[in-house]
C-alpha positions in Angstrom: 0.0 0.0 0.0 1.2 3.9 -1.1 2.0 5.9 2.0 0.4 9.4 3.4 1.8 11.2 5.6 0.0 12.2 8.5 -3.5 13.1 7.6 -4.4 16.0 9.5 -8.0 16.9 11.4 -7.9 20.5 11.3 -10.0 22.4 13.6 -11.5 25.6 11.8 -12.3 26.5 8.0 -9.3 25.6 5.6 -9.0 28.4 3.2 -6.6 29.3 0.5 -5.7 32.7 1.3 -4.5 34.1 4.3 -6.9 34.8 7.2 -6.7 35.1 11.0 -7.7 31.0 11.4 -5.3 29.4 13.2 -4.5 25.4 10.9 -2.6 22.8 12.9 -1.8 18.9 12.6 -0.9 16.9 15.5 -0.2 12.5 15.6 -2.8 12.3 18.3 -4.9 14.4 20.7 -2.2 15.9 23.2 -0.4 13.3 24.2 -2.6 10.7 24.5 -3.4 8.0 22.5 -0.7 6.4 19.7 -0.8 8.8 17.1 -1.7 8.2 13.6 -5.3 6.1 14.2 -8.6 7.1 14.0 -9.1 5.8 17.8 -7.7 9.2 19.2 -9.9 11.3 17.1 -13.0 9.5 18.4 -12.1 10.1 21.7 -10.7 13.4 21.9 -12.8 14.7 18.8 -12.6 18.4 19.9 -8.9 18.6 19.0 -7.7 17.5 15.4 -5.8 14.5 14.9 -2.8 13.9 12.0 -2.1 10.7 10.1 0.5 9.9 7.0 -0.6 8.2 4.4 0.8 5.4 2.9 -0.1 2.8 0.5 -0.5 -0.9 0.7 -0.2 -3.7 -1.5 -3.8 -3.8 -2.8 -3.7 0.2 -3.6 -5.5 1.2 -0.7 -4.0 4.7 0.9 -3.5 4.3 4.8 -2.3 6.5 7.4 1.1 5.8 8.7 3.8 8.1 9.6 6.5 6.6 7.0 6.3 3.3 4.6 8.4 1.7 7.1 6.1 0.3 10.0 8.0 -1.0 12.4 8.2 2.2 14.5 4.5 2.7 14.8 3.0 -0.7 14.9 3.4 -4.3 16.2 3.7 -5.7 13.5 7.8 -7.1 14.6 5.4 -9.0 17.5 3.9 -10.8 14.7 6.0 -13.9 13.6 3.5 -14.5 10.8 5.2 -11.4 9.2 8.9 -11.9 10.2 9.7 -13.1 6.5 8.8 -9.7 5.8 11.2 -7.8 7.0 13.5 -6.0 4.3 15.8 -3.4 3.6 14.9 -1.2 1.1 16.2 2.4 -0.6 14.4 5.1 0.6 14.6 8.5 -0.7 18.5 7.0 -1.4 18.6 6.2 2.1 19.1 2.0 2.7 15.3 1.3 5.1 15.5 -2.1 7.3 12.3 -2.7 8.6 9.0 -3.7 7.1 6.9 -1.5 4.6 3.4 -1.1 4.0 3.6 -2.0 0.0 4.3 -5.3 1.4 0.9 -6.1 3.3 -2.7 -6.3 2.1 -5.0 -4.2 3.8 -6.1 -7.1 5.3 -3.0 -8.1 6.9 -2.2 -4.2 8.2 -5.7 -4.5 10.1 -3.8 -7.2 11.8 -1.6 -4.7 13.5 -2.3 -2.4 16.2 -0.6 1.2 16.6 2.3 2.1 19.4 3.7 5.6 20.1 6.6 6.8 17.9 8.7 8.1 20.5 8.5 6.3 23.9 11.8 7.7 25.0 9.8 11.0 24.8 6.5 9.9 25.7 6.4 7.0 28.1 3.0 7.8 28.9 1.6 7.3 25.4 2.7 3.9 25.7 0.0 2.6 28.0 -2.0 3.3 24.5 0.2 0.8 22.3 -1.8 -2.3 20.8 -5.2 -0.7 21.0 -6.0 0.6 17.6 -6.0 -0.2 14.0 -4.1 1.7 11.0 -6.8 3.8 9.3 -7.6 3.9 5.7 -7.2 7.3 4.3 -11.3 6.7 3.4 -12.2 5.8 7.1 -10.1 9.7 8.2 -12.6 11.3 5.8 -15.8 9.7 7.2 -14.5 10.0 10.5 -14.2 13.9 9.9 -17.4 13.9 7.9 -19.0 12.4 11.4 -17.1 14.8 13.7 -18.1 17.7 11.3 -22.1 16.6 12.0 -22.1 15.5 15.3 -19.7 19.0 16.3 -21.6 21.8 14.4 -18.6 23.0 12.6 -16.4 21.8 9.5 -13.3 19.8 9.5 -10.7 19.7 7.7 -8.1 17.6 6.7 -4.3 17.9 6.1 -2.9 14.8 4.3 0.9 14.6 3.4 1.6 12.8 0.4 4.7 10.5 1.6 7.5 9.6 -0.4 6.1 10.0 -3.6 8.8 9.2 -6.1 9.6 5.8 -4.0 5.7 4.8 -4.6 5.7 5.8 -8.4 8.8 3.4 -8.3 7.2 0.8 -6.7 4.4 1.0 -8.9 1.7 2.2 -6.6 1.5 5.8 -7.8 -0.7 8.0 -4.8 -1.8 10.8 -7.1 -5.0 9.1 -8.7 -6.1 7.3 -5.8 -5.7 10.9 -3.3 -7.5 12.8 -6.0 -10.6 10.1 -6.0 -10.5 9.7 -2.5 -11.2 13.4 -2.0 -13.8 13.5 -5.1 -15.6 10.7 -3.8 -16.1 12.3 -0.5 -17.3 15.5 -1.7 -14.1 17.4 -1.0 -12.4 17.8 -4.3 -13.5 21.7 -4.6 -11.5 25.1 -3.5 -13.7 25.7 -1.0 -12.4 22.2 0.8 -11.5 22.2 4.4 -8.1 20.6 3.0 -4.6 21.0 2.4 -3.0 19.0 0.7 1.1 18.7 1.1 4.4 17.0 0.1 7.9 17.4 0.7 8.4 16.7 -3.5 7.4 19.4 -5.8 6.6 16.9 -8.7 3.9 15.2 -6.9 1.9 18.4 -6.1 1.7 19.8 -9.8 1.3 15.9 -10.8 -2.0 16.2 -8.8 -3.0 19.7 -10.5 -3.0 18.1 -13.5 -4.5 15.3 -12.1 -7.4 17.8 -11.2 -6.5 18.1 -7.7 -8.7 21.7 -6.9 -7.9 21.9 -3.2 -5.2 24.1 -1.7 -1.9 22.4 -1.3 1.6 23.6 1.0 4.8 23.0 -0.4 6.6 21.7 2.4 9.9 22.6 3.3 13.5 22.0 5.0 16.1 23.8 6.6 18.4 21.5 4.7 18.9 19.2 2.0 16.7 19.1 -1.3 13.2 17.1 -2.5 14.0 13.7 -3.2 12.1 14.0 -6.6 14.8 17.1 -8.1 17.4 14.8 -6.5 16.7 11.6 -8.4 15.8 13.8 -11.4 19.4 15.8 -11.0 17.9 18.7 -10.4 20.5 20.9 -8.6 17.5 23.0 -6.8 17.5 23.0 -3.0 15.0 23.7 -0.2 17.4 27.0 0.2 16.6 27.3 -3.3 12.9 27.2 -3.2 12.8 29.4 0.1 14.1 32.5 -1.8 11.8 34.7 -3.3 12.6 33.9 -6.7 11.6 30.3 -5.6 8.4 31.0 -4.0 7.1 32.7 -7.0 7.8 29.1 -8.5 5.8 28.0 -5.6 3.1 29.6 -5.8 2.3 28.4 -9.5 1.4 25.0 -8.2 0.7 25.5 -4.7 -1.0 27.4 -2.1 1.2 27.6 0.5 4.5 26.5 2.2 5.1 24.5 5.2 8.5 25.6 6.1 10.9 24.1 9.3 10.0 26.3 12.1 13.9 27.5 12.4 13.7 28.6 8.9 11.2 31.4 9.8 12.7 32.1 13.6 16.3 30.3 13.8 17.9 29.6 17.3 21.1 32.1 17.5 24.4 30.2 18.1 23.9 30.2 21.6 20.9 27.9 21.4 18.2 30.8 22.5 15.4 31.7 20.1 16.7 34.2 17.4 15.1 37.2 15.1 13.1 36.6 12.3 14.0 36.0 8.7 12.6 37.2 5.8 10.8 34.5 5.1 7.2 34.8 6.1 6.9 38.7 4.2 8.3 36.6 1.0 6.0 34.0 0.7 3.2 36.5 1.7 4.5 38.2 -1.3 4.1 35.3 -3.4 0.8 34.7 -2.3 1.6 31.8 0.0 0.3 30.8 3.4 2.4 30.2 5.8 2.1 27.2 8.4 5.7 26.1 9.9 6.5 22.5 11.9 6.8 21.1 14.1 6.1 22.7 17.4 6.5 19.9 20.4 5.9 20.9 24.2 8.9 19.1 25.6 12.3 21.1 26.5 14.2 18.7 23.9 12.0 19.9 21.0 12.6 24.1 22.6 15.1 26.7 22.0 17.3 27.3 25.2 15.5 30.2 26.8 12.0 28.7 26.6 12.9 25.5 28.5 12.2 24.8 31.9 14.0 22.4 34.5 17.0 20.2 33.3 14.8 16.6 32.3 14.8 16.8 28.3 11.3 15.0 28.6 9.4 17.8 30.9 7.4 20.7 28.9 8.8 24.3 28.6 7.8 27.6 27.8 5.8 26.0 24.4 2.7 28.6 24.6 5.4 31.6 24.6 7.2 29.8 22.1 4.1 29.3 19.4 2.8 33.4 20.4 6.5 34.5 19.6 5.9 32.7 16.0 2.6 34.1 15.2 3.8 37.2 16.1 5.7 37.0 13.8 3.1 36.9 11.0 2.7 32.9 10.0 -1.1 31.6 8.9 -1.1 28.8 11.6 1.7 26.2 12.6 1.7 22.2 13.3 1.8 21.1 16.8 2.3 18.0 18.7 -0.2 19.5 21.6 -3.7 21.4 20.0 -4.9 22.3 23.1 -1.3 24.5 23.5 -2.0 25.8 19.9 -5.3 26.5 20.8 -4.3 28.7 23.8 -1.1 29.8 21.6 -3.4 31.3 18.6 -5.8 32.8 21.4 -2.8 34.2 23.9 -1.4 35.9 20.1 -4.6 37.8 19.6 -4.5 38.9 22.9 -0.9 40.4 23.9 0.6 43.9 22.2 2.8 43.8 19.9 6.4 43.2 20.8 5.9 40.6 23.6 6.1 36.9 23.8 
């Protein structure tokens, strides 16, 4: 089965153009729950939910943070599946573990979920083994449901993952993400959905494809898309992040989806720095701006908005996400809503000039 990257239940309208809505993705209601299965969402349906999709061997787009499963499922407790293991080339990096593309969607229903990062979030663990991987289809009824039963639209945020390694492997993503939308009423430009990648290729493939919803370019402080890579195309995410670049940008896309250091970057010293250009240049362009990923605990913060010594303990995250939508960005990706939540509300509140 393809892959998708983390298919986002987004709290709020999802519009094209900039407005004062605040658009987030977590994997999982904050901190509870493994992330990545529809489970969470049920539970803690006032708070959106992220998922990746990914594709399987019978062409069915499911939600997994990378092709590569072993990190967020059981599936290495199952010995029916041990021949399955492999080591594969992704994105030119050699992969050993086991890969969606090599399960039918009846064998991934098999497998139950388990938090990514237990080092980080021991607590999530007490969650591991009790939910399935969702389809990409069973996201978009589950946010059709939520949208009824809540009173209010929501939206949905699904990464394309690893593109070019699915086109490879002959399970190309494009058609099925643009049906899967059409089919649920949500292929329009008035949407609730974004619609990203980390490959530029993919996201004008799916224009042409007839994809009408808005889509984010997502970006990297370093390194290049894999897609200009294996195509030897020179270009950079540097490259793309200049204004020349997001004018590029902004013929195929909506948006970008930048690291958060590449709109605020820490100073040498670790602390939080000033802000680049960035945000005013893609504004230029036309292009949204919603940066990743913002994580509560003092490993994930710049050195002035951590508290206490234990890497695992939260920090100053609120100030942290106020001090970036200060600083003009369309809505950010967070680990935690209910911090983003406060974040995009403390924002509104506080003059100008404090954080």
């Amino acid at each position: 089965m393809c892959s998708f990257s983390p298919v986002d239940l987004l709290c709020g309208a999802c519009r094209r153009r900039r407005s004062p809505l605040l658009r987030w993705r977590i994997r999982g209601p904050p901190l509870r729950d493994c992330g990545y299965c529809c489970g969470p969402a049920r539970h803690h349906h006032h708070r959106p939910v992220d998922g990746f999709g990914c594709l399987g061997r019978c062409g069915v787009l499911v939600c997994r943070h990378e092709p590569e499963i072993g990190g967020t499922t059981n599936v290495a407790d199952h010995p029916e599946f041990a021949s399955r293991r492999a080591t594969k080339i992704l994105d030119g990096v050699p992969t050993t573990g086991w890969f969606t593309e090599d399960f039918t969607l009846a064998e991934l229903k098999t497998l139950r979920a388990k938090e990514r990062l237990p080092a980080v979030r021991q607590e999530n663990t007490i969650y591991d083994g009790r939910f399935e991987i969702p389809t990409f289809a069973e996201v978009l009824e589950l946010r059709q449901r939520l949208s009824r039963e809540l009173g209010r639209e929501i939206g949905v945020y699904p990464e394309t993952k690893h593109p070019t390694y699915f086109q490879k492997a002959d399970l190309p993503l494009e058609q099925r993400l643009v049906d899967a939308l059409g089919k649920h009423g949500l292929n329009n430009q008035g949407a609730p959905v974004f619609v990203q990648s980390f490959e530029t290729t993919n996201l004008a493939q799916l224009r042409k494809l007839g994809l009408r919803t808005a889509s984010v370019q997502l970006l990297s402080a370093s390194g290049a898309p894999f897609d200009l890579v294996d195509a030897g195309d020179p270009r950079t995410y540097a490259d793309l992040s200049t204004p020349a670049g997001l004018r590029q940008i902004s013929s195929y896309a909506n948006g970008i989806g930048p690291e958060k250091t590449q709109v605020i970057p820490w100073a040498a010293d670790g602390t939080l720095g000033a802000p680049t250009a960035l945000v005013a240049d893609a504004h230029a362009a036309g292009l949204v701006v919603h940066p990743y990923t913002f994580r509560a605990e003092n490993s994930f913060l710049p050195a002035d908005y951590r508290r206490g010594t234990s890497p695992n303990d939260f920090g100053r995250a609120i100030d942290e996400q106020v001090r970036y939508l200060k600083a003009g960005i369309d809505g950010l990706f967070t680990d935690q809503a209910d911090i983003g939540v406060i974040a995009r509300d403390d924002a509104s509140a506080r003059p100008s000039g404090t954080a």
